[in-house]
C-alpha positions in Angstrom: 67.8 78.2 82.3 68.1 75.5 79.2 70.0 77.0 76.3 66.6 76.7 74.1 65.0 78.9 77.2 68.1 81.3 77.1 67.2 81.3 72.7 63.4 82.5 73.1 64.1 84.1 76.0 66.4 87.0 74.4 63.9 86.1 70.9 61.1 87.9 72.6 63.0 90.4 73.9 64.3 91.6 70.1 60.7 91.0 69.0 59.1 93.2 71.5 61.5 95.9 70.8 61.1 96.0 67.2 57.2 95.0 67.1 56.0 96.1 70.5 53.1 98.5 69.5 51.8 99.8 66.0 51.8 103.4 64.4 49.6 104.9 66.3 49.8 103.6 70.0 53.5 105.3 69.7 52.0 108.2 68.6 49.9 108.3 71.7 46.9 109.9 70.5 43.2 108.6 69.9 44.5 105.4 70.5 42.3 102.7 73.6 44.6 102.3 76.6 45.8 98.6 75.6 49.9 99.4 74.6 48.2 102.9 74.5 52.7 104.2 74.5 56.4 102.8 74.7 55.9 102.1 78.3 53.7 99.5 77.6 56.1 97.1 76.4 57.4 96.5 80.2 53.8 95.0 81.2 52.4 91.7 80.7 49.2 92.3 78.2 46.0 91.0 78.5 45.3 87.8 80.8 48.9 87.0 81.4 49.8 86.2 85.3 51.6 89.6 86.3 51.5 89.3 90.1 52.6 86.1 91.2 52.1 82.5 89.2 49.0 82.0 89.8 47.4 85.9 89.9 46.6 88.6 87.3 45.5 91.7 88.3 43.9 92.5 84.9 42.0 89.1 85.4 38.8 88.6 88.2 39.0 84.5 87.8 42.4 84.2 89.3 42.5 86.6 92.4 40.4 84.4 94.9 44.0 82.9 95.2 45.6 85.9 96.6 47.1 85.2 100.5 46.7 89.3 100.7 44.9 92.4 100.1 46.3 94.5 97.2 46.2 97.8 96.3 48.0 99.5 93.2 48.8 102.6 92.4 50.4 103.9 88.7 51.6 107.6 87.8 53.4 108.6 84.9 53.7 111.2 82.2 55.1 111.4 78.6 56.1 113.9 75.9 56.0 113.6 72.2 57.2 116.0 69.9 56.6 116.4 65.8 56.9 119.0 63.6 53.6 120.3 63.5 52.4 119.3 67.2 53.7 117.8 70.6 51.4 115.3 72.3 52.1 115.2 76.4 50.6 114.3 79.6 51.0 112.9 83.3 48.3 111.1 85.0 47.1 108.3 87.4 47.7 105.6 85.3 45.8 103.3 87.3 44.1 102.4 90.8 42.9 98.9 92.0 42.0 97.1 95.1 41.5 93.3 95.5 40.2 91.8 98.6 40.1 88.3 98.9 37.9 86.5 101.2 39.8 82.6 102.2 41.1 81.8 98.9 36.8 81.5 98.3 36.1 84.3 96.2 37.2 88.4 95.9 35.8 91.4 95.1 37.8 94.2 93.2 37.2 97.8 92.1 39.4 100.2 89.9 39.5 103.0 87.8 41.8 103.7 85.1 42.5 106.2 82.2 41.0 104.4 78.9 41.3 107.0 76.1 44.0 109.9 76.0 42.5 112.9 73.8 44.8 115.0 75.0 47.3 116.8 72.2 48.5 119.8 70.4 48.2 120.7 66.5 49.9 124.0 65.0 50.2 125.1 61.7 52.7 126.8 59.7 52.1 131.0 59.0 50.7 131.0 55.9 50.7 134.4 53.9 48.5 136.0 51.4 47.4 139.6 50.1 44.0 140.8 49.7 43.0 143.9 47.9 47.0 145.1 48.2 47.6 144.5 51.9 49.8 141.7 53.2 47.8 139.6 55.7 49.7 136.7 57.7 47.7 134.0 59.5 48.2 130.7 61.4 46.4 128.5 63.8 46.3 125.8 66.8 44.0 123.0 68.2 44.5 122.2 71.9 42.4 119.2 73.2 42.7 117.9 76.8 40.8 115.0 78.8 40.1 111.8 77.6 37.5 108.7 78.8 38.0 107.1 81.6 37.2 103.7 83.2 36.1 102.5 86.5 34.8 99.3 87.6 33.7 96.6 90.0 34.5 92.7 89.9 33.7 89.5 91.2 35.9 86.4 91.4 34.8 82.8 92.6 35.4 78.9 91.0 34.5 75.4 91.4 36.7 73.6 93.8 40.3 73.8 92.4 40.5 73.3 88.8 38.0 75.9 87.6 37.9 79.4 88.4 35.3 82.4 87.4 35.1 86.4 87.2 33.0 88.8 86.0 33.3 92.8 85.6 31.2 95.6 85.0 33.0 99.2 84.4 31.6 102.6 83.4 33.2 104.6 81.0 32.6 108.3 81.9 35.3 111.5 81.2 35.0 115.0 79.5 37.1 116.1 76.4 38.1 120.4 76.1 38.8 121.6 72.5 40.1 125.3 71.8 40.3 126.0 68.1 41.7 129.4 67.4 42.8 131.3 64.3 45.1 134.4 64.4 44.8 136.6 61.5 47.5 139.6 61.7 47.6 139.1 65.2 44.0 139.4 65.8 43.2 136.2 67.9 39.9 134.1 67.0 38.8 131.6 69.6 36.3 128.7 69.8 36.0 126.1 72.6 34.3 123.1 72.6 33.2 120.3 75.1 32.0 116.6 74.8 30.8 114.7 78.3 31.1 111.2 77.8 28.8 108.3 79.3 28.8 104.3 78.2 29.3 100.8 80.1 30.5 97.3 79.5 30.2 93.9 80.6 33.2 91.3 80.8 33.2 87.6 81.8 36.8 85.6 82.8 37.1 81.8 82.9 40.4 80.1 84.3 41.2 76.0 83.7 44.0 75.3 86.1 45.7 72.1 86.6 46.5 70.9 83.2 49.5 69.1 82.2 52.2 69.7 78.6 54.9 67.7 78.4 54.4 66.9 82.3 54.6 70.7 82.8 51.8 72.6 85.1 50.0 74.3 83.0 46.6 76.6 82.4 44.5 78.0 80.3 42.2 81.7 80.6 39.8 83.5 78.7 37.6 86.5 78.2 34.7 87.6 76.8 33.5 91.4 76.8 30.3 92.9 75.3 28.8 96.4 75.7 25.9 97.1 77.6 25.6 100.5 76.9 27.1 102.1 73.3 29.5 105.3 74.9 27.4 108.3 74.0 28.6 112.3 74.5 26.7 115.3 75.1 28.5 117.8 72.5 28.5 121.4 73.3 29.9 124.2 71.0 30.3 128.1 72.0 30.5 130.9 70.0 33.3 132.6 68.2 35.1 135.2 69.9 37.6 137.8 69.1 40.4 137.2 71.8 41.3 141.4 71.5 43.4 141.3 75.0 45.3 138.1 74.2 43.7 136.5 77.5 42.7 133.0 76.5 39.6 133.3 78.0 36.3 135.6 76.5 36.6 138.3 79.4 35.9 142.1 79.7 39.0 142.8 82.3 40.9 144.7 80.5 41.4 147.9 78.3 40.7 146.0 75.5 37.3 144.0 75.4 37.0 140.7 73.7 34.0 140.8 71.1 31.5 139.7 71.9 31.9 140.5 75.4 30.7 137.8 78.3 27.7 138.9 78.8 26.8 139.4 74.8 28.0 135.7 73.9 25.3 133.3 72.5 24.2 130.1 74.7 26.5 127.3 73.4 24.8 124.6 70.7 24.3 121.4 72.1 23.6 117.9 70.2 24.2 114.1 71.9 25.8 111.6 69.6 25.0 108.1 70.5 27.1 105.1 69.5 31.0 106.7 69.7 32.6 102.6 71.0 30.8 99.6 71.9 33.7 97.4 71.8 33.4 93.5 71.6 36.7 92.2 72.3 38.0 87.8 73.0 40.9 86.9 74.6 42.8 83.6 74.5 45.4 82.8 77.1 47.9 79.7 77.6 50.4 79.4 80.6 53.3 77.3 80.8 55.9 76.9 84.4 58.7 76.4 83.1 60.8 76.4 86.5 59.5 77.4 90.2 60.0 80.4 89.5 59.2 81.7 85.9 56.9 80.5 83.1 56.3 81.3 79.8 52.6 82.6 78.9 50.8 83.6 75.2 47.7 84.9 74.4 45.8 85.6 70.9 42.5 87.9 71.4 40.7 90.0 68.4 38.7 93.4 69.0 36.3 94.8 67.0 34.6 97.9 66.9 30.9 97.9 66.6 29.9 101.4 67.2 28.7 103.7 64.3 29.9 106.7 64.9 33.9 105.7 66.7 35.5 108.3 64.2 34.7 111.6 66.6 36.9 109.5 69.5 39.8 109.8 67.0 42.2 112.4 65.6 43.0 109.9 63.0 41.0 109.9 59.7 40.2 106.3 59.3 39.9 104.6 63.1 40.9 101.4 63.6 37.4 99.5 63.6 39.0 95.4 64.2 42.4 93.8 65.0 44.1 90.8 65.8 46.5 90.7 68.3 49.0 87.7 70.4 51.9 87.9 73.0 54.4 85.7 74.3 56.0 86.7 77.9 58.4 84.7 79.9 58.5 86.3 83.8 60.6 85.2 86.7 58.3 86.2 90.0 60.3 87.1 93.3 60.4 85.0 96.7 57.1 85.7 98.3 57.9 87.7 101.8 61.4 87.2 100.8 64.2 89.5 102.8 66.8 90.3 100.3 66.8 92.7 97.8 68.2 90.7 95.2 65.3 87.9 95.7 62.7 90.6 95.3 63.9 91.2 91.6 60.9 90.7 89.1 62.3 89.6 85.1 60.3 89.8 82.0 60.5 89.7 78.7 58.3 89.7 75.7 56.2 90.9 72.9 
Protein backbone atom coordinates (compact mmCIF):
# COMPACT_ATOMS: atom_id res chain seq x y z
CA UNK A 1 0.00 0.00 0.00
CA UNK A 2 1.10 3.87 -1.00
CA UNK A 3 2.13 5.82 2.03
CA UNK A 4 -1.07 8.28 1.40
CA UNK A 5 -3.21 4.75 1.57
CA UNK A 6 -1.20 3.69 4.73
CA UNK A 7 -2.25 7.76 6.06
CA UNK A 8 -6.19 7.27 5.55
CA UNK A 9 -5.96 3.94 6.11
CA UNK A 10 -5.00 4.17 10.03
CA UNK A 11 -7.21 7.98 9.71
CA UNK A 12 -10.40 5.93 9.51
CA UNK A 13 -9.46 3.60 11.90
CA UNK A 14 -8.95 6.60 14.74
CA UNK A 15 -12.15 8.18 13.39
CA UNK A 16 -14.28 5.14 13.77
CA UNK A 17 -13.02 4.60 17.21
CA UNK A 18 -13.68 7.97 18.48
CA UNK A 19 -16.92 8.66 16.29
CA UNK A 20 -18.29 5.26 15.52
CA UNK A 21 -21.85 5.56 16.94
CA UNK A 22 -23.76 8.40 18.82
CA UNK A 23 -25.19 8.48 22.50
CA UNK A 24 -27.73 6.43 22.30
CA UNK A 25 -26.77 3.49 19.84
CA UNK A 26 -23.95 2.83 22.72
CA UNK A 27 -26.46 2.88 25.10
CA UNK A 28 -28.32 0.09 23.21
CA UNK A 29 -31.70 0.86 23.99
CA UNK A 30 -34.69 2.20 21.78
CA UNK A 31 -32.31 2.72 19.26
CA UNK A 32 -33.18 1.09 15.06
CA UNK A 33 -30.70 -1.69 14.39
CA UNK A 34 -28.27 0.50 12.05
CA UNK A 35 -24.83 0.71 14.57
CA UNK A 36 -27.68 -0.33 16.97
CA UNK A 37 -24.01 -1.18 19.71
CA UNK A 38 -20.04 -1.16 19.79
CA UNK A 39 -20.07 -4.19 17.66
CA UNK A 40 -21.16 -2.43 14.93
CA UNK A 41 -18.12 -0.54 14.21
CA UNK A 42 -16.52 -3.97 12.64
CA UNK A 43 -19.20 -4.05 9.79
CA UNK A 44 -19.37 -2.18 6.59
CA UNK A 45 -22.70 0.10 6.93
CA UNK A 46 -25.22 0.62 4.52
CA UNK A 47 -24.50 -0.28 0.62
CA UNK A 48 -20.85 -0.89 1.07
CA UNK A 49 -19.45 -4.25 -0.76
CA UNK A 50 -18.92 -6.58 2.40
CA UNK A 51 -18.73 -9.99 0.72
CA UNK A 52 -16.44 -9.84 -2.02
CA UNK A 53 -15.72 -6.65 -4.52
CA UNK A 54 -18.39 -6.75 -6.29
CA UNK A 55 -21.29 -8.10 -3.62
CA UNK A 56 -23.16 -6.72 -0.64
CA UNK A 57 -25.29 -8.67 1.19
CA UNK A 58 -27.27 -5.70 2.59
CA UNK A 59 -27.78 -4.76 -1.17
CA UNK A 60 -30.33 -6.86 -3.76
CA UNK A 61 -28.67 -5.03 -7.08
CA UNK A 62 -25.40 -6.56 -6.65
CA UNK A 63 -25.97 -10.25 -5.77
CA UNK A 64 -26.91 -11.62 -9.31
CA UNK A 65 -23.03 -11.69 -9.44
CA UNK A 66 -22.59 -14.19 -6.77
CA UNK A 67 -20.69 -17.64 -8.28
CA UNK A 68 -22.52 -19.36 -5.10
CA UNK A 69 -25.37 -19.76 -2.78
CA UNK A 70 -25.01 -18.03 0.51
CA UNK A 71 -26.36 -18.44 3.67
CA UNK A 72 -25.47 -16.30 6.94
CA UNK A 73 -25.96 -16.76 10.23
CA UNK A 74 -25.10 -14.04 13.25
CA UNK A 75 -25.45 -14.65 17.24
CA UNK A 76 -24.30 -12.51 19.84
CA UNK A 77 -25.13 -10.99 23.14
CA UNK A 78 -24.14 -7.86 25.20
CA UNK A 79 -24.26 -6.33 28.67
CA UNK A 80 -24.53 -2.80 29.75
CA UNK A 81 -24.40 -1.67 33.14
CA UNK A 82 -25.40 1.98 34.84
CA UNK A 83 -26.20 3.06 37.94
CA UNK A 84 -29.69 2.93 37.90
CA UNK A 85 -30.22 -0.03 35.23
CA UNK A 86 -28.25 -2.72 33.15
CA UNK A 87 -29.40 -3.19 29.54
CA UNK A 88 -28.45 -6.95 28.19
CA UNK A 89 -29.33 -9.45 25.60
CA UNK A 90 -28.20 -12.43 23.23
CA UNK A 91 -29.96 -13.10 20.06
CA UNK A 92 -29.96 -14.14 16.36
CA UNK A 93 -28.53 -11.24 15.01
CA UNK A 94 -29.25 -12.11 11.61
CA UNK A 95 -30.33 -14.87 8.87
CA UNK A 96 -30.05 -14.53 5.09
CA UNK A 97 -30.13 -16.73 2.04
CA UNK A 98 -29.12 -15.62 -1.56
CA UNK A 99 -29.58 -17.83 -4.48
CA UNK A 100 -28.41 -16.77 -7.62
CA UNK A 101 -29.60 -18.00 -10.80
CA UNK A 102 -26.38 -17.62 -13.76
CA UNK A 103 -25.09 -14.42 -12.78
CA UNK A 104 -29.01 -13.34 -14.36
CA UNK A 105 -30.85 -12.47 -11.44
CA UNK A 106 -31.28 -13.75 -7.44
CA UNK A 107 -33.76 -14.05 -5.03
CA UNK A 108 -33.05 -13.49 -1.30
CA UNK A 109 -34.92 -13.78 1.99
CA UNK A 110 -33.90 -12.82 5.71
CA UNK A 111 -35.01 -11.90 8.94
CA UNK A 112 -33.26 -9.87 11.40
CA UNK A 113 -33.78 -8.16 14.86
CA UNK A 114 -34.71 -4.32 13.99
CA UNK A 115 -35.51 -2.77 17.38
CA UNK A 116 -34.08 -3.99 20.83
CA UNK A 117 -36.68 -2.90 23.76
CA UNK A 118 -35.24 -5.01 25.93
CA UNK A 119 -33.84 -3.28 29.41
CA UNK A 120 -33.88 -2.89 33.08
CA UNK A 121 -34.74 0.43 35.13
CA UNK A 122 -34.46 0.45 39.19
CA UNK A 123 -34.73 3.04 41.43
CA UNK A 124 -33.18 4.07 44.52
CA UNK A 125 -35.37 3.17 48.17
CA UNK A 126 -36.85 6.17 48.88
CA UNK A 127 -38.17 6.78 52.50
CA UNK A 128 -41.02 8.63 54.04
CA UNK A 129 -43.36 8.66 57.19
CA UNK A 130 -46.97 8.83 57.13
CA UNK A 131 -49.22 9.37 60.12
CA UNK A 132 -45.88 8.40 62.45
CA UNK A 133 -44.92 5.12 60.79
CA UNK A 134 -41.78 4.79 58.72
CA UNK A 135 -42.62 3.44 55.22
CA UNK A 136 -39.70 2.54 52.69
CA UNK A 137 -40.50 2.02 48.93
CA UNK A 138 -38.68 1.46 45.63
CA UNK A 139 -39.39 0.22 42.26
CA UNK A 140 -38.37 -1.52 38.73
CA UNK A 141 -39.34 -1.67 35.03
CA UNK A 142 -38.35 -4.84 33.12
CA UNK A 143 -39.10 -4.74 29.25
CA UNK A 144 -38.20 -7.55 26.92
CA UNK A 145 -38.70 -8.15 22.99
CA UNK A 146 -38.25 -5.80 20.48
CA UNK A 147 -39.55 -5.58 16.47
CA UNK A 148 -38.29 -7.63 14.21
CA UNK A 149 -37.71 -7.70 10.37
CA UNK A 150 -38.10 -10.21 7.77
CA UNK A 151 -38.04 -9.94 4.13
CA UNK A 152 -37.90 -11.04 0.52
CA UNK A 153 -35.73 -9.59 -2.50
CA UNK A 154 -35.28 -9.57 -6.03
CA UNK A 155 -32.03 -8.79 -7.91
CA UNK A 156 -31.67 -8.47 -11.83
CA UNK A 157 -29.84 -5.58 -14.37
CA UNK A 158 -29.35 -4.56 -17.75
CA UNK A 159 -26.48 -6.32 -19.41
CA UNK A 160 -23.32 -5.39 -17.47
CA UNK A 161 -23.17 -1.92 -16.42
CA UNK A 162 -26.54 -1.50 -14.69
CA UNK A 163 -27.81 -3.56 -11.99
CA UNK A 164 -31.46 -3.49 -9.98
CA UNK A 165 -33.11 -4.82 -6.62
CA UNK A 166 -35.97 -4.39 -4.89
CA UNK A 167 -37.17 -5.54 -1.15
CA UNK A 168 -40.22 -5.91 0.67
CA UNK A 169 -39.88 -6.81 4.62
CA UNK A 170 -42.47 -7.03 7.35
CA UNK A 171 -41.83 -5.72 10.53
CA UNK A 172 -43.75 -7.88 13.16
CA UNK A 173 -42.41 -8.60 17.17
CA UNK A 174 -44.09 -8.31 20.69
CA UNK A 175 -42.69 -6.02 23.51
CA UNK A 176 -43.37 -7.42 27.65
CA UNK A 177 -43.36 -4.69 30.29
CA UNK A 178 -43.62 -5.49 34.17
CA UNK A 179 -43.90 -2.30 36.22
CA UNK A 180 -43.88 -3.05 39.87
CA UNK A 181 -43.76 -0.97 43.09
CA UNK A 182 -42.70 -2.48 46.53
CA UNK A 183 -44.04 -0.54 49.43
CA UNK A 184 -42.54 -2.10 52.90
CA UNK A 185 -42.12 -5.18 51.16
CA UNK A 186 -45.48 -5.51 49.93
CA UNK A 187 -44.91 -6.20 46.02
CA UNK A 188 -47.28 -4.25 43.41
CA UNK A 189 -47.22 -5.66 39.93
CA UNK A 190 -48.53 -4.55 36.46
CA UNK A 191 -47.66 -6.18 33.04
CA UNK A 192 -48.16 -4.90 29.95
CA UNK A 193 -48.01 -6.08 26.23
CA UNK A 194 -47.74 -4.36 22.70
CA UNK A 195 -47.99 -6.74 19.37
CA UNK A 196 -46.46 -5.04 16.59
CA UNK A 197 -47.40 -5.17 12.80
CA UNK A 198 -46.05 -2.67 9.78
CA UNK A 199 -44.18 -3.10 6.21
CA UNK A 200 -41.79 -1.40 3.94
CA UNK A 201 -40.82 -1.09 0.53
CA UNK A 202 -37.04 -0.55 -0.67
CA UNK A 203 -35.67 -0.14 -4.24
CA UNK A 204 -31.50 -0.53 -5.04
CA UNK A 205 -29.80 0.72 -8.24
CA UNK A 206 -26.01 -0.17 -8.99
CA UNK A 207 -23.78 1.84 -11.98
CA UNK A 208 -20.86 -0.38 -12.43
CA UNK A 209 -18.04 0.17 -14.79
CA UNK A 210 -17.02 3.67 -14.24
CA UNK A 211 -13.74 4.99 -14.29
CA UNK A 212 -11.65 7.92 -11.49
CA UNK A 213 -8.37 8.67 -12.10
CA UNK A 214 -8.31 5.36 -14.43
CA UNK A 215 -9.50 3.44 -11.28
CA UNK A 216 -12.69 0.90 -11.54
CA UNK A 217 -15.07 2.35 -9.93
CA UNK A 218 -19.10 2.30 -9.06
CA UNK A 219 -21.66 3.94 -7.81
CA UNK A 220 -25.21 2.48 -5.56
CA UNK A 221 -28.20 3.77 -4.24
CA UNK A 222 -31.35 3.23 -2.24
CA UNK A 223 -34.57 4.40 -1.78
CA UNK A 224 -37.08 3.07 1.03
CA UNK A 225 -40.62 4.15 1.65
CA UNK A 226 -43.29 2.60 3.96
CA UNK A 227 -46.12 0.84 2.82
CA UNK A 228 -47.71 0.23 5.89
CA UNK A 229 -47.07 2.86 9.12
CA UNK A 230 -45.93 0.03 12.13
CA UNK A 231 -49.01 -0.16 14.29
CA UNK A 232 -49.38 -2.13 17.92
CA UNK A 233 -52.20 -3.69 19.60
CA UNK A 234 -51.55 -2.32 23.32
CA UNK A 235 -52.82 -4.49 26.14
CA UNK A 236 -52.75 -3.49 29.85
CA UNK A 237 -53.70 -5.94 32.97
CA UNK A 238 -54.72 -5.08 36.20
CA UNK A 239 -52.78 -4.30 39.28
CA UNK A 240 -52.00 -7.01 41.55
CA UNK A 241 -50.67 -7.41 44.98
CA UNK A 242 -47.67 -9.99 44.46
CA UNK A 243 -48.40 -11.30 48.43
CA UNK A 244 -46.20 -14.71 47.83
CA UNK A 245 -43.24 -12.95 46.05
CA UNK A 246 -44.01 -15.27 42.85
CA UNK A 247 -43.73 -12.89 39.92
CA UNK A 248 -46.62 -14.15 38.44
CA UNK A 249 -50.58 -13.29 39.81
CA UNK A 250 -51.13 -17.04 41.18
CA UNK A 251 -53.11 -18.70 44.06
CA UNK A 252 -50.33 -21.61 44.74
CA UNK A 253 -49.38 -20.79 47.71
CA UNK A 254 -50.26 -20.05 51.47
CA UNK A 255 -50.37 -16.68 50.63
CA UNK A 256 -52.76 -15.57 47.79
CA UNK A 257 -51.99 -12.74 45.47
CA UNK A 258 -54.96 -10.15 45.50
CA UNK A 259 -56.88 -10.23 43.35
CA UNK A 260 -56.54 -13.83 42.82
CA UNK A 261 -56.48 -15.40 39.03
CA UNK A 262 -59.60 -16.02 38.72
CA UNK A 263 -60.91 -12.38 40.31
CA UNK A 264 -58.55 -10.25 37.91
CA UNK A 265 -60.23 -7.86 35.37
CA UNK A 266 -59.92 -8.60 31.42
CA UNK A 267 -56.87 -6.52 30.34
CA UNK A 268 -57.62 -2.90 28.47
CA UNK A 269 -56.78 -3.00 25.03
CA UNK A 270 -56.32 0.12 22.56
CA UNK A 271 -54.26 -0.08 18.81
CA UNK A 272 -52.06 2.79 18.17
CA UNK A 273 -51.39 3.40 14.62
CA UNK A 274 -48.44 5.28 13.10
CA UNK A 275 -45.39 4.17 15.80
CA UNK A 276 -42.30 4.39 12.39
CA UNK A 277 -42.90 4.77 8.89
CA UNK A 278 -39.39 5.42 8.06
CA UNK A 279 -38.23 7.13 4.73
CA UNK A 280 -34.64 6.64 4.46
CA UNK A 281 -31.77 7.55 1.01
CA UNK A 282 -28.61 6.19 0.64
CA UNK A 283 -25.73 7.34 -1.43
CA UNK A 284 -22.79 5.01 -2.11
CA UNK A 285 -19.38 5.44 -4.11
CA UNK A 286 -16.68 2.63 -4.57
CA UNK A 287 -13.27 2.92 -5.41
CA UNK A 288 -10.48 -0.43 -6.20
CA UNK A 289 -7.79 0.69 -5.13
CA UNK A 290 -5.55 -2.63 -5.63
CA UNK A 291 -6.92 -6.28 -6.61
CA UNK A 292 -7.58 -6.84 -3.61
CA UNK A 293 -9.08 -3.87 -1.46
CA UNK A 294 -10.88 -0.62 -2.24
CA UNK A 295 -11.97 2.11 -0.56
CA UNK A 296 -15.92 2.82 -0.40
CA UNK A 297 -18.20 6.05 1.19
CA UNK A 298 -21.63 6.56 1.50
CA UNK A 299 -23.84 9.69 2.72
CA UNK A 300 -27.74 8.57 3.31
CA UNK A 301 -30.36 10.76 5.56
CA UNK A 302 -33.39 9.05 7.51
CA UNK A 303 -36.29 10.59 8.64
CA UNK A 304 -38.97 9.76 10.65
CA UNK A 305 -42.44 10.32 9.45
CA UNK A 306 -44.66 8.53 11.79
CA UNK A 307 -46.74 10.42 14.47
CA UNK A 308 -46.71 8.64 17.22
CA UNK A 309 -42.49 7.06 17.18
CA UNK A 310 -42.13 8.28 20.92
CA UNK A 311 -43.97 4.86 22.50
CA UNK A 312 -40.97 2.80 20.41
CA UNK A 313 -38.47 4.71 22.64
CA UNK A 314 -37.28 4.88 26.24
CA UNK A 315 -35.88 8.15 25.41
CA UNK A 316 -37.95 11.34 25.92
CA UNK A 317 -37.37 13.10 22.68
CA UNK A 318 -36.73 10.23 19.73
CA UNK A 319 -34.67 10.98 17.13
CA UNK A 320 -37.24 11.93 14.25
CA UNK A 321 -34.19 12.75 11.12
CA UNK A 322 -30.42 12.38 10.67
CA UNK A 323 -27.67 12.53 8.41
CA UNK A 324 -25.26 10.08 8.23
CA UNK A 325 -21.71 9.04 5.84
CA UNK A 326 -18.92 6.34 6.11
CA UNK A 327 -15.69 5.76 4.67
CA UNK A 328 -14.41 1.93 4.70
CA UNK A 329 -11.32 0.57 3.10
CA UNK A 330 -11.53 -3.57 3.04
CA UNK A 331 -8.98 -5.98 1.72
CA UNK A 332 -11.24 -9.22 0.52
CA UNK A 333 -9.52 -12.87 0.78
CA UNK A 334 -8.45 -15.22 -2.31
CA UNK A 335 -11.72 -16.68 -3.45
CA UNK A 336 -11.42 -20.65 -2.79
CA UNK A 337 -8.07 -19.94 -1.53
CA UNK A 338 -6.25 -22.80 0.69
CA UNK A 339 -4.21 -21.02 3.26
CA UNK A 340 -5.29 -19.62 6.25
CA UNK A 341 -3.41 -16.61 5.97
CA UNK A 342 -5.01 -15.72 2.34
CA UNK A 343 -8.46 -16.15 3.84
CA UNK A 344 -7.79 -13.07 6.27
CA UNK A 345 -10.55 -10.31 5.66
CA UNK A 346 -9.12 -6.32 6.72
CA UNK A 347 -11.23 -3.44 7.37
CA UNK A 348 -11.23 -0.33 8.59
CA UNK A 349 -13.43 2.67 8.89
CA UNK A 350 -15.98 4.97 10.21
Amino acid sequence: MSRAGKFWGIMALCWGMVFGQTQPAGFGSGNFATGSDPSALGNTPGLLMDLDRTVSTKDPSTWRWLRYSVIRAEYGGYTLQGQQGTQAGDQLRMLQFILPVKQKFAFGLGISPYLDQGYDYISDPYYLTSLGDSLQTWGYTVSSGGLSEAYLALGAGWGSHLDWGILYSRFFGSRRVENALNLNANNYVQWMRDEYSGSRFQVFLTVKDLSIRKRPAWVQTSLSLPLAAVSSRNSIYQLFQDANQSGINDDFYDLYDFPTPTGILPPRKQTYHSLHAPVSFNLAIGLRSSKSSQWMSQVGFWQETASRSDRLSPLSSPVQQNWNGALHWMHYPKEFSKGWESRLRYSVGT
